[in-house]
C-alpha positions as CSV (number, residue, x, y, z in Angstrom):
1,X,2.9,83.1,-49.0
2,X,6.5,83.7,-47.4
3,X,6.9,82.8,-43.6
4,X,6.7,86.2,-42.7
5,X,3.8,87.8,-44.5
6,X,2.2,84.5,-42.6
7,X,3.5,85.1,-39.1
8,X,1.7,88.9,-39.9
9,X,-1.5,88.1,-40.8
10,X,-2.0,85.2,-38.1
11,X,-0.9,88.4,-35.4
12,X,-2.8,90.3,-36.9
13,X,-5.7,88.9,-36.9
14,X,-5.1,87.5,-32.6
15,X,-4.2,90.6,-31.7
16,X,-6.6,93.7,-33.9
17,X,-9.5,93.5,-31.4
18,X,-7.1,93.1,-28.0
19,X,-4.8,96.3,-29.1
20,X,-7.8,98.3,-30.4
21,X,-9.1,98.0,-26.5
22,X,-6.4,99.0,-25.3
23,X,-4.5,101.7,-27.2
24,X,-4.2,105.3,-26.2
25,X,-4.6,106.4,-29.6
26,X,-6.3,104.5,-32.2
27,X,-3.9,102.5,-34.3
28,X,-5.6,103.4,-38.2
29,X,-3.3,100.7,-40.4
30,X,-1.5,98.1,-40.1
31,X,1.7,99.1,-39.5
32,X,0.6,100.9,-36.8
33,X,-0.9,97.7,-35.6
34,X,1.9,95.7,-35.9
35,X,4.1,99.0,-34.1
36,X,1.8,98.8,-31.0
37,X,1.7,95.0,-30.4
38,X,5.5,94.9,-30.8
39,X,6.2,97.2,-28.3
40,X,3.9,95.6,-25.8
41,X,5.8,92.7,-26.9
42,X,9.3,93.9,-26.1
43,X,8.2,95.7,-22.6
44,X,8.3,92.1,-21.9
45,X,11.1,90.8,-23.3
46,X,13.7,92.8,-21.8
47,X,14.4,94.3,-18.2
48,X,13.6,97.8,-17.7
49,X,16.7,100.0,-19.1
50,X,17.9,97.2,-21.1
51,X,19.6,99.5,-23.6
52,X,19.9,96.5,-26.7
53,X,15.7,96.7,-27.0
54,X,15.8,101.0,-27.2
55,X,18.6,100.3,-29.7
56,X,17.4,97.5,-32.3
57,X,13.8,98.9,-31.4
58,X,15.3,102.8,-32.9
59,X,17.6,101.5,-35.1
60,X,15.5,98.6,-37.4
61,X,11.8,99.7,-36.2
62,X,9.9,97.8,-33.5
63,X,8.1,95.2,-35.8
64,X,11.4,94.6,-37.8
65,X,13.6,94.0,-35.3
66,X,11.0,91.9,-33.1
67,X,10.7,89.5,-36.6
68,X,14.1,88.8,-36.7
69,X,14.1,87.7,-33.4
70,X,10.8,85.5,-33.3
71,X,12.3,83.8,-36.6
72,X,15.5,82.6,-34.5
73,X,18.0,84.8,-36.1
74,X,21.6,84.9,-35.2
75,X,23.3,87.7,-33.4
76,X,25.3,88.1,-36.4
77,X,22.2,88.3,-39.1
78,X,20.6,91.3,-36.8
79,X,23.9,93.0,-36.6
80,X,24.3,93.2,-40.5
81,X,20.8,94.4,-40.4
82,X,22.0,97.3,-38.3
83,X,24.8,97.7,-40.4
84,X,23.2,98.3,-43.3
85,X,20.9,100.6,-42.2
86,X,24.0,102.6,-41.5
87,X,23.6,103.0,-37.7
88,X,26.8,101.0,-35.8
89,X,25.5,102.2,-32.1
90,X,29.1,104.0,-31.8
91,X,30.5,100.7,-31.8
92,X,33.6,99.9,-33.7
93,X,32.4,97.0,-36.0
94,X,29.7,94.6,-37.0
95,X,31.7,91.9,-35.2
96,X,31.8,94.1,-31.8
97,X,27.9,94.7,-32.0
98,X,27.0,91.1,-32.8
99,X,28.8,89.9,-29.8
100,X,26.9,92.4,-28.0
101,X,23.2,91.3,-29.7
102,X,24.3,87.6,-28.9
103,X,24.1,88.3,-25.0
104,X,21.0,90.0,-25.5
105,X,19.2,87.0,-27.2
106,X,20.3,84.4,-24.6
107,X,18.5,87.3,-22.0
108,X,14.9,87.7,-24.7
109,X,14.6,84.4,-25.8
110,X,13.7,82.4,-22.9
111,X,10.6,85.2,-22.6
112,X,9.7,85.3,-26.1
113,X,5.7,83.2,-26.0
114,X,3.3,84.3,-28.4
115,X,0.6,83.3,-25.9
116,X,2.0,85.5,-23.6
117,X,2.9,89.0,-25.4
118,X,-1.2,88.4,-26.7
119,X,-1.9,87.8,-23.3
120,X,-0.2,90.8,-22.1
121,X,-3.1,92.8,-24.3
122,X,-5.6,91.0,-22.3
123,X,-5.0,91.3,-19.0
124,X,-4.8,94.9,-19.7
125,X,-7.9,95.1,-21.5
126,X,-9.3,93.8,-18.0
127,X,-8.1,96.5,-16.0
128,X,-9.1,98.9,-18.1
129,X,-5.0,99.9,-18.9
130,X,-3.8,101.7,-21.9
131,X,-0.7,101.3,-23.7
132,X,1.6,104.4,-25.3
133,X,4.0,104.6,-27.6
134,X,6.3,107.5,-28.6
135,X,3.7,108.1,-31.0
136,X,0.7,109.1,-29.0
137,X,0.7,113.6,-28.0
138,X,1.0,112.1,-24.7
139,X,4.1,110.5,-24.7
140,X,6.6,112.2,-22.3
141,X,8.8,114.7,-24.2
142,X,11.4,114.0,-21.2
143,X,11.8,110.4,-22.0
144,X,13.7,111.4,-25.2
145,X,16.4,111.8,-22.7
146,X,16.8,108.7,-21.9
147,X,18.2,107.8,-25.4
148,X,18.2,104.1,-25.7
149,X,17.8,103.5,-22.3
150,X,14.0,105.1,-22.7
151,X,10.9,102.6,-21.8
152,X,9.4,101.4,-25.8
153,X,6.5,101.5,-24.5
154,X,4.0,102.7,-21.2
155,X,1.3,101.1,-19.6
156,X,-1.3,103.4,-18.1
157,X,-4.2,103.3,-15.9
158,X,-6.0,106.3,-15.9
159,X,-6.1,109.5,-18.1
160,X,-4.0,109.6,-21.1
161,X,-4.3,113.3,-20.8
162,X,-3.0,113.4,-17.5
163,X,0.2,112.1,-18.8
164,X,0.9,114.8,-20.8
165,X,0.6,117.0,-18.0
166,X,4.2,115.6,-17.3
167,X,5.4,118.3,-19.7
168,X,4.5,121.0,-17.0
169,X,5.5,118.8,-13.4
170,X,7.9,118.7,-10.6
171,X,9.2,115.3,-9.0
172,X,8.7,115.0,-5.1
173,X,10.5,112.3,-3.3
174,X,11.5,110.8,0.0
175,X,11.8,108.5,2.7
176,X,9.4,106.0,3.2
177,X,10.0,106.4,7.2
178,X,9.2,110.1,6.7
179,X,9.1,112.4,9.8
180,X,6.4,114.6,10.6
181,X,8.7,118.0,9.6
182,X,9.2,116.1,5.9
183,X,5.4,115.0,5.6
184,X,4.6,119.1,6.5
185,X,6.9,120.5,4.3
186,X,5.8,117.8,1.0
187,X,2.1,119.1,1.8
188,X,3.0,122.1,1.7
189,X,5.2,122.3,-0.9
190,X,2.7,119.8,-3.1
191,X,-0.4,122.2,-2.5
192,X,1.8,125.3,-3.8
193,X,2.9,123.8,-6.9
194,X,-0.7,122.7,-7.6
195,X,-1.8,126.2,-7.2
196,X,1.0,127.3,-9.6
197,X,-0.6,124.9,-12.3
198,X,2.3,121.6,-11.7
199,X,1.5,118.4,-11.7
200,X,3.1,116.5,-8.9
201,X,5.3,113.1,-9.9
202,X,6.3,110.9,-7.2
203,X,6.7,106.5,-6.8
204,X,3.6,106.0,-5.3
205,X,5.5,104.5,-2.1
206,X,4.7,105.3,1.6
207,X,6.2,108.2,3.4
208,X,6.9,111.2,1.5
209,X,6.0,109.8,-2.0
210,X,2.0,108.9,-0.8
211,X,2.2,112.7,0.9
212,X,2.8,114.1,-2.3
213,X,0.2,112.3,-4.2
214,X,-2.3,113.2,-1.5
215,X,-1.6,116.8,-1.1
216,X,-1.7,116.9,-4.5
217,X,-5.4,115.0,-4.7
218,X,-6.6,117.4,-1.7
219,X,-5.6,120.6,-4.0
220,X,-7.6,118.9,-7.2
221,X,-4.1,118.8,-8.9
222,X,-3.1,116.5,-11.1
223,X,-0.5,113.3,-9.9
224,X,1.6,110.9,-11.6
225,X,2.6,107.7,-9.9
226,X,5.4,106.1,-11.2
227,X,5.4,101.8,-10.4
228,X,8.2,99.3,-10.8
229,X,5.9,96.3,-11.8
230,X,3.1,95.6,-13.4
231,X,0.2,98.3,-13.7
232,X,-2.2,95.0,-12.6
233,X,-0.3,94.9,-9.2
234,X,-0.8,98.2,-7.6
235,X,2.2,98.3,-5.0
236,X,2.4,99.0,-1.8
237,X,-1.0,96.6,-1.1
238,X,-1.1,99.9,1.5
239,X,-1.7,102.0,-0.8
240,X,-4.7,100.6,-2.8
241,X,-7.1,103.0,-1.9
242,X,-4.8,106.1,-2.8
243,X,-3.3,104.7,-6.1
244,X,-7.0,104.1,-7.2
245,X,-7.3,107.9,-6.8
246,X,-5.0,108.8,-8.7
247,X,-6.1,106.5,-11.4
248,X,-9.4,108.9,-11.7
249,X,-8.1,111.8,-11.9
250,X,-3.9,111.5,-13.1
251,X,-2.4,108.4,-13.8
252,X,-0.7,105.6,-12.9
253,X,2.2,103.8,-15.3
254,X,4.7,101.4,-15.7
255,X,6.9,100.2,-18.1
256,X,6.5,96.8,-17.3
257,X,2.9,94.9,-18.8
258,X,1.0,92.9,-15.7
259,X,1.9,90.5,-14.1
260,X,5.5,91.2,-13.6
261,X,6.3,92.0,-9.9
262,X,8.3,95.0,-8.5
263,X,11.5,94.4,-7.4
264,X,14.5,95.9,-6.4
265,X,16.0,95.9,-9.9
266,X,12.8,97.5,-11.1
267,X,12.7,100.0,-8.3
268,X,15.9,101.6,-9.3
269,X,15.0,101.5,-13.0
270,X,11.5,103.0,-12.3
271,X,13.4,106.0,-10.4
272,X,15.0,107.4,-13.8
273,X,11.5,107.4,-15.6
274,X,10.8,109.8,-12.6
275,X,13.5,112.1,-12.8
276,X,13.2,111.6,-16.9
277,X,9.4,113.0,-17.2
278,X,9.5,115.8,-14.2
279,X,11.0,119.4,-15.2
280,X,12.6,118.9,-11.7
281,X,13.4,116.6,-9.1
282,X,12.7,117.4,-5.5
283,X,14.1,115.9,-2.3
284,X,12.3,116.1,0.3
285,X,13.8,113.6,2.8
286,X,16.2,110.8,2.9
287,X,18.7,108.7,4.9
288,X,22.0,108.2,4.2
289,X,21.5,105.7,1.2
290,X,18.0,106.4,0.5
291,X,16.5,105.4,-2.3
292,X,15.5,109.0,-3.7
293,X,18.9,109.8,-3.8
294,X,19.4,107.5,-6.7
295,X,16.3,109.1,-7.7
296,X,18.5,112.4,-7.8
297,X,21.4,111.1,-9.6
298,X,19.5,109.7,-12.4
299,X,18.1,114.0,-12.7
300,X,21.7,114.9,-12.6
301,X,22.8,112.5,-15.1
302,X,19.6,113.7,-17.3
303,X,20.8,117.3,-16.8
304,X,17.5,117.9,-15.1
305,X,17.6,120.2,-11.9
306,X,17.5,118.8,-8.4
307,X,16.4,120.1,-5.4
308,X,17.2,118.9,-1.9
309,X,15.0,120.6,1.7
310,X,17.4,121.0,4.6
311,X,16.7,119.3,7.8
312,X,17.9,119.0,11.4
313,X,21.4,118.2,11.0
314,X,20.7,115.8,13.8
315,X,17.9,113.8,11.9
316,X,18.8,110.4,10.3
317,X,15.9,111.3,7.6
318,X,17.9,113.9,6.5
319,X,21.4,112.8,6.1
320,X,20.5,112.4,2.4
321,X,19.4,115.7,1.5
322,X,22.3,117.5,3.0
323,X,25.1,114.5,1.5
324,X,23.4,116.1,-1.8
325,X,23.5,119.5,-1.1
326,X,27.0,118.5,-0.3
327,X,28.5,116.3,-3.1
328,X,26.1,117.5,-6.4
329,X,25.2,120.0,-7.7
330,X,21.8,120.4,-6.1
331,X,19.9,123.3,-4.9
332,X,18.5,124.2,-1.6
333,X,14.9,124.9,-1.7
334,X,12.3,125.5,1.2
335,X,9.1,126.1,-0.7
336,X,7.2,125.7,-3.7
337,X,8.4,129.0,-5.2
338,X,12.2,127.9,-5.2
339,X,10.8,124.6,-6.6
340,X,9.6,126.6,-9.2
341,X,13.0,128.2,-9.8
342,X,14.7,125.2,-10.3
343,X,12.5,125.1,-13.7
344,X,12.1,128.2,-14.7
345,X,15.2,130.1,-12.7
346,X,15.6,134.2,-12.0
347,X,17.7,134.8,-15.0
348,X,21.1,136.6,-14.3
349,X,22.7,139.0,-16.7
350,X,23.8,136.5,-19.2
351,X,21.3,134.4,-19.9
352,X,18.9,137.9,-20.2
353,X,21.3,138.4,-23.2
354,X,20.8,135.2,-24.0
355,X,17.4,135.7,-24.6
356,X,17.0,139.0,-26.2
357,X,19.6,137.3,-28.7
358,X,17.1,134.7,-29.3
359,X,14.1,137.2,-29.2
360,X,15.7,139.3,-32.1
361,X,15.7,136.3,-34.0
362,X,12.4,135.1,-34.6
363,X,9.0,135.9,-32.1
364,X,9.1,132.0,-31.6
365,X,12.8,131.1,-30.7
366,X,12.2,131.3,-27.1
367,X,9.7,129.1,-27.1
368,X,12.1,126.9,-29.4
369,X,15.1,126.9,-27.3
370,X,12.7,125.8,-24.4
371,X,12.0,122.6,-25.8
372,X,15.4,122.0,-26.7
373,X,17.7,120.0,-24.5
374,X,21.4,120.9,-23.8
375,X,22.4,117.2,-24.0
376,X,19.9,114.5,-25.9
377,X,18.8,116.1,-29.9
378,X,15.2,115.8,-30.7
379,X,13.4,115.7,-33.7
380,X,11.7,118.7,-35.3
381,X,8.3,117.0,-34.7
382,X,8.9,116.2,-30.8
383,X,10.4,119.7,-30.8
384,X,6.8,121.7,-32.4
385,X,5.1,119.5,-29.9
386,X,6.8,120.8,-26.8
387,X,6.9,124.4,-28.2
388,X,3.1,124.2,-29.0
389,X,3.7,125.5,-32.8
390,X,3.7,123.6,-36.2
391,X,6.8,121.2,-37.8
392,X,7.3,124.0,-40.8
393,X,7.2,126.8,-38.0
394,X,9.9,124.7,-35.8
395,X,11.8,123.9,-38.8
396,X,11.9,127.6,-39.7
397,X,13.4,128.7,-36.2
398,X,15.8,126.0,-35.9
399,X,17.8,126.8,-38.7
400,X,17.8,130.5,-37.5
401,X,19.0,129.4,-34.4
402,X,21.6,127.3,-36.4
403,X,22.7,130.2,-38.4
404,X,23.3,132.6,-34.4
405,X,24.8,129.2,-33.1
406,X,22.3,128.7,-30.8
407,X,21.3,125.2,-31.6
408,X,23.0,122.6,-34.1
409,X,21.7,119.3,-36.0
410,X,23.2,116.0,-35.9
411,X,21.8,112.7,-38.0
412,X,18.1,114.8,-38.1
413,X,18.0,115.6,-34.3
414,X,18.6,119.0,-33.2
415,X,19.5,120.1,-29.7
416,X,21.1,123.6,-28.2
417,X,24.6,124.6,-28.6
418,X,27.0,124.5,-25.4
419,X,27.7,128.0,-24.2
C-alpha cells in the first residue's frame, strides 16, 4: 500500500464518526469525506483571507492540495502541480508562483498537527457546531465574491437553514459606543426589514451591532452574527445571553474552528464575510475611523450597495457615516424602505429597457440576470441555485443572454456583461 492510500484510510477511519456529527449535510462517499475534513483542516491552517489556501484549495481540490502539504512537499513540487492542471493564478511563471507557495508553507506548517485538525471535529461536535462547505444549499451565494479570498469552509451554531436566508438579508452596522438616536433608528430600521421578509446580518458586537440582532429577535426575524474567532468562544463575554438567541433561531458563524481567539486581525477579516453574504451593507453609526467603515469598503470593493444614516453633524458617532456619504459612493437612507432600495432600486428609464430586453428573451432571464454578478463569474450550478430553477434551465438562458450580450463565459463561469 503506497504512503498515501495509507495516510487516507488511517484519516478516514479517526475522522468518519467525528465529521458525520458534525456536517451540515451528510457526506455519502469518501471523497466527500476526505473534502469535509480537509477544509476543516485548512480553516486552521491559514489566517482568515489568506488568499494561497482559496487558491491551491480551487485550483488542485481541497484533499489534493492538503496531501501535498502533509507529505512535506516543496513549494516548487505544488507549483508544477498547479501548472499542470493549467491554472497559473495570473501569475507569470511556475518560478513566480512557487516563490509565492514557499512563504505560504513557512506560514501552514508550523499549524499543521493531525491531533489537532481531528480535534477541531471534536470540540465542535461538543458544542453542537456544524461545519459547511461550498457544497452544502446553504452555502452563501455572496461568498463567491470573494474569489480566493472566500472562507473554505464555515463553522455554524445554529440553523443551517438560517444561513441560507443570507440570500435574502441586509447588513446593519455601527458603533459600539452607539447613541441613543443610532440605537432608535437600528430598531427601527431592523423591525421594518423583518416585516419586509430580510434577514438582518450584523458582528454580534455591542452598540449598534447587538441592537440589530435584538430588534430583529423582538420581530421573530431571522439574524446572522458574524464572529472573528472561534464559534466555541462566543465574543463579547457581554453578549452570551443574546448570541445564544440567535443560535435558536438564526445562526451564528465563523470561519475560524474553536479555540482560536478573536483578534484585531480577525475582526477586520470577519467584516468582509459581512458585507460578502448581505445584499446590502447598512451604516448606521460610526466615528471617524470606525470599524464599520471598513466594513463598508469591503461592500464597495464587492460591488455590493452601501448605505450610510445621517446624523447631527455635531456628533462624533457620526463623523463616519457622513466621511462615507462624502468620499464613496454610498447612499443616504433613513428607513427600512430606502434600505430596501439599495437592493432592489426604483428602476430609471434604462435599466426598464434593460429588462424588457431581457424579458423578451426568455420568461426566466430576469430571474437569471439577478443571480448574476457584474464582477466575480459563477458557475451554472451556483447560478440555478440563486435563481431557484434547474442547471439545464439556467444553462438554456445563459447562452440567450450570451447571444443579446447580456452576460458572457469565461473558463466555465459566467457573469453579466458591463453596460
Amino acid at each position: 500500500m503506497s504512503a498515501q492510500a495509507h495516510t487516507r484510510n488511517r484519516l478516514i477511519s479517526g475522522i468518519r464518526d467525528a465529521y458525520s456529527s458534525i456536517a451540515a449535510d451528510p457526506a455519502n462517499d469518501e471523497l466527500a469525506l476526505l473534502d469535509g475534513f480537509a477544509r476543516s483542516t485548512w480553516s486552521g491552517l491559514g489566517e482568515p483571507g489568506d488568499s494561497s489556501v482559496g487558491f491551491l484549495v480551487r485550483s488542485l481540490g481541497s484533499w489534493a492540495a492538503l496531501e501535498l502539504v502533509i507529505e512535506g512537499a516543496t513549494a516548487a513540487r505544488i507549483a508544477g502541480a498547479v501548472f499542470d492542471r493549467g491554472d497559473d493564478a495570473g501569475l507569470g511563471n511556475q518560478e513566480d508562483l512557487a516563490n509565492r507557495l514557499d512563504d505560504a508553507l513557512e506560514r501552514w506548517r508550523p499549524r499543521l498537527v493531525e491531533s489537532e485538525a481531528i480535534a477541531h471535529l471534536n470540540r465542535a461536535a461538543r458544542i453542537g457546531a456544524r461545519l459547511v462547505t461550498p457544497s452544502s444549499l446553504s452555502w452563501p451565494n455572496g461568498l463567491v465574491d470573494l474569489a480566493d479570498y472566500a472562507p473554505v469552509a464555515l463553522w455554524l451554531r445554529g440553523s443551517v437553514e438560517a444561513l441560507g436566508a443570507s440570500g435574502r438579508s441586509i447588513a446593519i452596522v455601527g458603533a459600539r459606543a452607539s447613541s441613543g438616536y443610532g440605537e432608535h433608528v437600528t430598531m427601527e430600521s431592523a423591525s421594518g426589514l423583518v416585516e419586509r421578509g430580510y434577514a438582518i446580518v450584523s458582528g454580534g458586537a455591542y452598540g449598534i451591532d447587538g441592537m440589530a440582532h435584538r430588534a430583529s429577535l423582538a420581530s421573530e426575524g431571522t439574524t446572522i452574527a458574524v464572529l472573528a474567532g472561534g464559534i466555541d468562544r462566543l465574543y463579547p463575554s457581554g453578549h452570551d445571553a443574546l448570541l445564544h438567541r440567535i443560535i435558536e433561531t438564526g445562526a451564528v458563524m465563523t470561519e475560524l474552528p474553536c479555540g482560536f481567539a478573536p483578534t484585531k486581525w480577525r475582526f477586520l477579516q470577519r467584516n468582509r464575510l459581512i458585507a460578502a453574504v448581505s445584499g446590502a451593507t447598512v451604516v448606521v453609526e460610526a466615528g471617524w475611523r470606525s470599524g464599520s467603515l471598513n466594513t463598508a469598503h469591503h461592500a464597495l470593493e464587492l460591488d455590493r450597495p452601501v448605505g450610510a444614516v445621517p446624523g447631527p453633524v455635531t456628533s462624533a458617532s457620526s463623523a463616519g457615516c457622513h466621511r462615507l456619504l462624502r468620499e464613496t459612493p454610498a447612499v443616504c437612507v433613513t428607513s427600512a424602505e430606502e434600505m430596501i432600495q439599495l437592493v432592489r432600486p426604483c428602476f430609471g428609464a434604462g435599466i426598464e429597457s434593460h429588462i424588457e430586453d431581457a424579458q423578451s428573451i426568455h420568461p426566466f432571464a430576469i430571474r437569471v440576470l439577478d443571480a448574476l454578478s457584474g464582477k466575480a463569474y459563477r458557475t451554472p450550478e451556483a447560478l440555478a441555485a440563486s435563481a431557484g430553477l434547474s442547471v439545464p434551465e439556467t444553462t438554456a438562458v445563459l447562452g440567450l443572454l450570451d447571444m443579446n450580450r447580456l452576460a458572457h463565459e469565461h473558463s466555465g463561469g459566467w457573469r453579466k456583461t458591463s453596460s
